[in-house]
Every structure is written in structure tokens, then in C-alpha cells.
N, C-alpha and C positions, 0 to 999 in steps of 0.2 A: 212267358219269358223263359228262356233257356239258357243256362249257366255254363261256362266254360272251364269245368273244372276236370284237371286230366287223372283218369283213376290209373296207379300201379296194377299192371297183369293180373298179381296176386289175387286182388280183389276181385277178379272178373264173376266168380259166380257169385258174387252179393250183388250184380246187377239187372237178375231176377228176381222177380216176387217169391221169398221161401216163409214159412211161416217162423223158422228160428235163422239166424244169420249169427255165426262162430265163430271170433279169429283169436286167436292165443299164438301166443310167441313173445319173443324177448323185448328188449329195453332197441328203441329206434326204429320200428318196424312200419307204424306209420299206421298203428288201430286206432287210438283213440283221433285222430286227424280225418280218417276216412268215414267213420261217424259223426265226427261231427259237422264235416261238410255235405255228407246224406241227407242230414235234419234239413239243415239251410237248403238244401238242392229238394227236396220233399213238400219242406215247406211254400217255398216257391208255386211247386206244380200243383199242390192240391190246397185250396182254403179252406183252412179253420183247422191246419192239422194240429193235433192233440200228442206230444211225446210226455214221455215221462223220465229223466234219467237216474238212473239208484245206483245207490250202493247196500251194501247189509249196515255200515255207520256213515252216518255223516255229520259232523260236529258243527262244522262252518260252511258255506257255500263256496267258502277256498278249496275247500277238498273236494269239490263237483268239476263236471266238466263246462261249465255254467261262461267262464272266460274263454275258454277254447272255440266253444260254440260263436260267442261275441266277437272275437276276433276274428272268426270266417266270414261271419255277415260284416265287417268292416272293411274288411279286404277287397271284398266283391261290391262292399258300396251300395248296401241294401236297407240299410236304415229305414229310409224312408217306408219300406214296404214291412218292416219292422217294428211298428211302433214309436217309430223317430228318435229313438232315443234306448240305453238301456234302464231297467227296472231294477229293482233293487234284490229281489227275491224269485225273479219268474220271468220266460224272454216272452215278449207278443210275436204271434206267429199272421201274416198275411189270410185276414178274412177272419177274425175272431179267435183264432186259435189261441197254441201257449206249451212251452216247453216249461215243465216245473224240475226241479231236483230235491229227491226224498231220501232219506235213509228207512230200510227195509224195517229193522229193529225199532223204529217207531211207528208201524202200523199194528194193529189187528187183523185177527179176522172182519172184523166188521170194516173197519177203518179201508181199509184195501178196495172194500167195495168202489170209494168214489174217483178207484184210477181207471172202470168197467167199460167205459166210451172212449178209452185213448186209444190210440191208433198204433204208436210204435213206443213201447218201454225199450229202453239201453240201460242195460245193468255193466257200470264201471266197477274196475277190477274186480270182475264177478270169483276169482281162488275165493274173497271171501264168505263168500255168499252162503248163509246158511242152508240145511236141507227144508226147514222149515219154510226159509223166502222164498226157496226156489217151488217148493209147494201150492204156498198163499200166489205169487205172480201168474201162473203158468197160467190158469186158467182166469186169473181173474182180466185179463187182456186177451179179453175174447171180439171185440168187435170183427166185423164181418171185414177179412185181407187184411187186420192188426199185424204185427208183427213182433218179435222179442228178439233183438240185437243185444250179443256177449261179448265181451273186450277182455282179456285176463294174460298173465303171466304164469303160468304153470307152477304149483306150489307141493303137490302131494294127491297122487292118481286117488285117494281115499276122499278129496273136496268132493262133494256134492256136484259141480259145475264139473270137473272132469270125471267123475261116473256118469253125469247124463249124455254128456255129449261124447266121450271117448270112451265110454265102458261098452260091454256085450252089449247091450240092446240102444244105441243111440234113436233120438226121435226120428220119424219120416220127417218129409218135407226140410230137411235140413241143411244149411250149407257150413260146412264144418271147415276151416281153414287154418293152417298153420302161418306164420308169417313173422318173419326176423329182419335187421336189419338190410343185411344182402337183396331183401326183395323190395327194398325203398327208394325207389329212384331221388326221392330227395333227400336222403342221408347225409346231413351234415358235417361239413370237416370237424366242427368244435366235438361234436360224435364220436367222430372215428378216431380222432385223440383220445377221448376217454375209452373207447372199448380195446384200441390197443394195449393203454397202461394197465386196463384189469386184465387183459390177456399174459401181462406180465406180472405181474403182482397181487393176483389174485384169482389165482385158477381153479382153486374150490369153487368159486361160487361163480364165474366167468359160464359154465354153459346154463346154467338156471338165470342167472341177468339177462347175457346178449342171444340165448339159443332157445329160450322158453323151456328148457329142462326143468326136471322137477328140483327144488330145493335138495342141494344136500343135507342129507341126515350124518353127523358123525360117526363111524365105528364102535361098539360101545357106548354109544348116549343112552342114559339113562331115561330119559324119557321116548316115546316115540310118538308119532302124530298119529295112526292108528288106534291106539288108544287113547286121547285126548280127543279126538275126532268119536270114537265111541258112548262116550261117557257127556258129552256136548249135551245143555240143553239151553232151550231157545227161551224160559220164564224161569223167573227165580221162586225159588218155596217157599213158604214161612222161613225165614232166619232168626235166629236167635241172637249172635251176636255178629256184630260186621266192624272189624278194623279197617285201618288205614296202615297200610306200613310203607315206611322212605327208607330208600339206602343213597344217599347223596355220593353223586361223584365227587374226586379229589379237587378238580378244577372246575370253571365254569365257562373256561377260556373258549374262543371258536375252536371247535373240533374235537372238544374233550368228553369224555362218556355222559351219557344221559344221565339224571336224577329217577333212580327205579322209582315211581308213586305206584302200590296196587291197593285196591279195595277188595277185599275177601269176608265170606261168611261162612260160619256155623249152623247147619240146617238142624230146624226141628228134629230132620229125620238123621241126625248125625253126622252125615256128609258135610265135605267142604267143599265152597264155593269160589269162584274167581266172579269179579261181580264187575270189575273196573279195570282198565292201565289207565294211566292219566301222565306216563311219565312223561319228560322233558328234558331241553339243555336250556342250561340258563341260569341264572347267579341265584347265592341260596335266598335272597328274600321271596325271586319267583316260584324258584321249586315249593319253598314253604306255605308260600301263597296258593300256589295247586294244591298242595296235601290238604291244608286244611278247607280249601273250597270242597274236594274230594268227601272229606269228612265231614264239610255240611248236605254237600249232596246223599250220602248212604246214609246222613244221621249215624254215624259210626259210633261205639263207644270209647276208639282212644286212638292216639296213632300211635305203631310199633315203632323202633327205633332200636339197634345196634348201640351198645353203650362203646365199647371199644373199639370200634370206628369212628372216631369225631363223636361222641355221643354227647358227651356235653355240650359241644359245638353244635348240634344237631337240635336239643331240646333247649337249647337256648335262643337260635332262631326261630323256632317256632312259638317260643315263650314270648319272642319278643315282639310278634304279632297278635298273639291272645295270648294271655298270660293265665289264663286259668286252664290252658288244654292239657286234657287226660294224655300222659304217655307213660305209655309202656317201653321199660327199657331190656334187650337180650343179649346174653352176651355167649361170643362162643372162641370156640380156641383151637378149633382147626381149620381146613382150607375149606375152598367155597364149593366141593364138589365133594367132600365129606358132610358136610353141612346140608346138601340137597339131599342126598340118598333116602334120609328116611321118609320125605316128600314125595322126593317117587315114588315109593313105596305105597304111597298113598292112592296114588294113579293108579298103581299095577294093580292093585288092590279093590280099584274100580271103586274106590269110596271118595272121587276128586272130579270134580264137574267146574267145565268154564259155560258160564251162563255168558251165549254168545261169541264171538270169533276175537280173539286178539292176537292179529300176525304175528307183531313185532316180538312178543313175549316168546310166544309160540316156538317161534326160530331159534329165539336164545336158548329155551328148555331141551332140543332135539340136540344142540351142541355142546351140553353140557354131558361127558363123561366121564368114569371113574377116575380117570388119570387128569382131569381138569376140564378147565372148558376151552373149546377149539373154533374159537369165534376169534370174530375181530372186537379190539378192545374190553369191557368189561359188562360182565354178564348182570348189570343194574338189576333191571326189571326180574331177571331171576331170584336176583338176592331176596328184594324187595318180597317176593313170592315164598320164599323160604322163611322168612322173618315173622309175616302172617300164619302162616300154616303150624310153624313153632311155637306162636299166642295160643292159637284156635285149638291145637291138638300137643298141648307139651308130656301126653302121655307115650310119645314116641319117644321123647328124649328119653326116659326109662327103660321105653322095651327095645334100644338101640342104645343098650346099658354099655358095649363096648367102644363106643364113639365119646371122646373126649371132650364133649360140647356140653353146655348148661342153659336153661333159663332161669332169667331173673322174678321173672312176675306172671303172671297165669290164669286163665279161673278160665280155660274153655273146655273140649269135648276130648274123649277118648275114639283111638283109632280102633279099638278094639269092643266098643260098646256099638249096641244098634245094629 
């Protein structure tokens, strides 16, 4: 059977066998579409093919490309050669096959082994793709004319996924393509409405959206991805203590700033850990629903909490879900970008590790500068991030004796011991 489906120019060299297939480029460009009519056009020709599709996290099969896939084979009226039907967790492929979707950060070494006979892995939104998974996959998708398809939005030339493929030594056999909206012949009008309004209202970040540029970093941001990206590890160590810290937005109306949730720890070996985001939007009984699901997840000892932000407000929803949870309350008295410094510090200092990749944070830390933060709306998840680190290590507040800021309650690690 032979499928009628029409590929954009762009894509012409993924219509050779290469053993890696590369496309990066911005928002509308038409990668994740061109993959996943490959699977369905692949599957077709060969029986019993075997994909696999990853991310480095995947929480739900919402966050897969799992309905993209489904909706090609419906379009084209394939079902029946499909399994008749969809499955709840995995698509059937004509002739035994099977298209699964995994998150990276839930294999092993070992684990990794039983994806050895699949024929083509596609790593979705591979910017986040640790060095570690891109380690563990490379080889373990060795069958004989396998393949490894990368789909990504360009984030920081230091990701692992653009050292491999855009650095000095890219792999052979490779077909490496850039690709934006301009080269999608099916570009939608409701599209090009939204990319013209961020063309006008949002031009910082308009060539990293619609052009696949790397993320802006602000001028002066005190944090930088270089070093967060240095200090990254892929297993957590012994921990000693692991909070939970919320800084709840003002509203929970549509459109209003997210609820910062992070999970952090205190290593044995004295370092501090990022271990979770979990943030959200959404009214406080959910946000506090997440935190303290959060904090059954890590087994936390307490969740941190801003007194003079809503603080009462704050441990009182939470109280009014479990009324025996440990919080911790901090309080501080200047601006939110006086209040991070000494957490960078932390970074710079190379004693600050994210176990595992967290974009969204990520972004908000690089635009956070001395003179404030240069994002859009309110840097949550950073807060959230400085609140923890303030529990875990309140011996900064001391040795950053000329910052006008206090904590309330305490019992973690010194930045200056270990």
C-alpha cells in the first residue's frame, strides 16, 4: 500500500535512509507533523515495525506525541490496519508491531536494554534531552538500518542535542536540518496571526519561538545556563533533607502567573539539589493539592512558605488539607532579585545541582538580573527555588550580612562547610 502524503522541500533529505534524521527550528514549522506521518507511512511499508518515542520527562501520555500519531492514522483511514481501534498506552503497528512512548529519566541502564530491537526511536523535544540519555539511547537502538529521529526548538548551543548535532564534530551518516515556519507549506492563518502579534509584542523572545534561535539569556542574569548545564546530574545522592517550597500567585484566574511548587535537597555531601518543579495554574486548593502530593512524593520534611506573601493565607490552605503538615515559614524584606543573589551564588560556586532538566524554571533563572527580572509576568518557580535553598542553606543569609533579608526557621546545611 502506498500513502499519499505530500512532504515539504525542506524535508527532502529525511527521505533517505541516514542512521540519525535532525530537524530544529521554531514554533509552526511542521517537525513534529513530518514524524509523525513517517511512523504511519513506515509502518505501512514494513510489518512489525517497532518505534519508540521519548522525551528526557514524560508525566502523562498528554505530553507524547501519542494523539499526533493517532490523528494521522485517522486521517488517512488506517485503523483497520491499525489495530481497529486506539489503545490506551501504546499504538499497534500492521503485522505485530508497536509504537510505545517513554520518558528517558525513567530508564536505567539496564531498563534501556528492552528498547534493543526497535527499529526507529524519535526523541520529542529532544533541547531537553539529558547527556546522559543521549548516551544510554545512541547505542542502545542498534538494530540492523534502526534509526534515531530528533525534533527540538533550539534552547542553549551548551544542550547536549545541539553539541551533538551542531557542534565541531557532528555524527556521520547524518541528516541535520533547520526548519521554520516559512518552509511549511501548510502554515496556518490562525499561526500567522499569533506569530505576527509576538512579532509585535514580544520581540525578545519572537526569534527563539518562530526562528529556532537559542533562548534569550538576559544582560546581566545572574544565573547562566552554562553553568546549570555544568553542574547537572542525571541520579540523586544520598539526601538528607528534601523540602517542598510554594510561592502561590496573587490570582488563579485564566492567564494569571503560575503557583512556583519545587522539591529541593540537602546532600550528604553538602550540596543542594533541585529534585522536582511540579508548578501550575490553578486555584489554591489545586496548587496545594500538588504541593503536598509533591511532598508525599520526595517524603519531604516540610513545605517552605513566604510568611509575608499571603503566608497565612498560604498555610492555611494547606492546613486545610492535612492539618498536621510541617511548614516552614521565611520571611524577607527586599525585592525578588536581591533575595536570589545569594542562591546564585550558590551555582557560581558550583555547590548547586539540578538532578535532571527543568526548562521552565530554567528560563525564569537566566532572566532573572540584578536590576529585576526581565521575563514575562512573575518569576514563581524562581521564587519558589530561592525559598528552598534559604531553608536548606540559611547560613547565606549571614554571610550576605549586608542584604536586608531574614529567615524565620532553619535547621539545614552551611554554604561554606563540605
Amino acid at each position: 500500500m502506498i500513502l499519499d502524503i505530500p512532504t515539504p522541500r525542506v524535508f527532502a533529505p529525511f527521505l533517505q535512509p541516514h542512521r540519525y534524521k535532525a530537524a530544529f527550528g521554531g514554533r509552526g514549522s511542521g517537525k513534529s507533523h513530518h514524524f509523525a506521518e513517517d511512523i504511519v507511512e513506515a509502518a505501512v511499508r514494513r510489518q512489525g515495525l517497532r518505534v519508540v518515542c521519548v522525551r528526557e520527562v514524560q508525566k502523562t501520555l498528554k505530553e507524547s506525541a501519542k494523539r499526533l500519531i493517532e490523528d494521522k492514522i485517522t486521517v488517512h483511514g488506517l485503523w483497520p490496519m491499525f489495530g481497529g481501534k486506539p489503545r490506551m498506552d501504546h499504538i499497534v503497528t500492521p503485522g505485530g508491531g508497536v509504537v510505545l512512548f517513554q520518558g528517558m529519566q525513567d530508564h536505567t541502564a539496564e531498563s534501556i536494554k528492552s528498547l534493543e530491537g526497535f527499529d526507529v526511536a524519535w526523541v520529542e523535544e529532544a533541547q531537553t534531552l539529558s547527556a546522559r540519555s543521549l548516551e544510554f539511547l545512541r547505542p542502545t537502538i542498534r538494530k540492523p538500518g534502526s534509526e534515531l529521529w530528533f525534533s527540538w526548538n533550539p534552547r542553549n548551543a551548551n544542550d547536549p542535542v545541539d553539541l551533538f548535532f551542531r557542534g565541531l564534530q557532528p555524527p556521520d551518516n547524518a541528516a541535520v536540518i533547520k526548519v521554520n515556519y516559512s518552509d511549511n507549506p501548510f502554515f496556518p492563518a490562525e499561526l500567522e496571526d499569533e506569530r505576527r502579534h509576538d512579532a509585535k509584542t514580544n520581540r525578545d523572545r519572537y526569534a527563539h519561538i518562530w526562528l529556532g534561535e537559542y533562548e534569550p539569556t538576559a544582560i546581566g542574569a545572574i544565573w547562566d545556563r552554562q553553568t546549570i548545564h555544568a553542574n547537572r546530574r542525571h541520579e540523586r545522592p544520598e539526601i538528607r533533607r528534601i523540602v517542598v517550597s510554594v510561592d502561590p500567585a496573587v490570582s488563579s484566574d485564566v492567564g494569571s502567573d503560575e503557583h512556583g511548587i519545587i522539591a529541593a535537597g540537602l546532600g550528604e555531601d553538602q550540596r543542594g539539589y533541585v529534585l522536582d518543579d511540579t508548578s501550575l495554574r490553578g486555584t489554591p486548593r489545586q496548587w496545594a493539592e500538588r504541593a503536598i502530593a509533591t511532598y508525599d512524593k520526595w517524603d519531604a520534611d516540610a513545605i517552605v512558605v513566604e510568611r509575608n506573601q499571603g503566608g497565612d493565607m498560604v498555610k492555611h490552605t494547606l492546613q486545610s488539607i492535612r492539618a498536621e503538615m510541617p511548614i516552614v515559614e521565611v520571611v524577607a524584606t527586599r525585592g525578588k532579585h536581591v533575595r536570589a543573589e545569594p542562591v546564585a551564588a550558590l551555582y557560581s560556586m558550583g555547590r548547586m545541582s539540578h538532578v535532571g532538566t527543568f526548562p521552565q524554571l530554567e528560563d525564569q533563572m537566566c532572566q532573572m538580573t540584578a536590576g529585576g527580572y526581565e521575563g514575562h509576568g512573575s518569576p514563581d518557580r524562581v521564587d519558589a527555588l530561592v525559598w528552598a535553598m534559604t531553608e536548606l542553606f540559611p547560613d547565606i543569609i549571614s554571610v550576605k550580612s549586608s542584604v536586608d533579608w531574614s529567615i524565620d526557621a532553619g535547621s539545614g546545611g552551611s554554604w561554606l562547610s563540605g
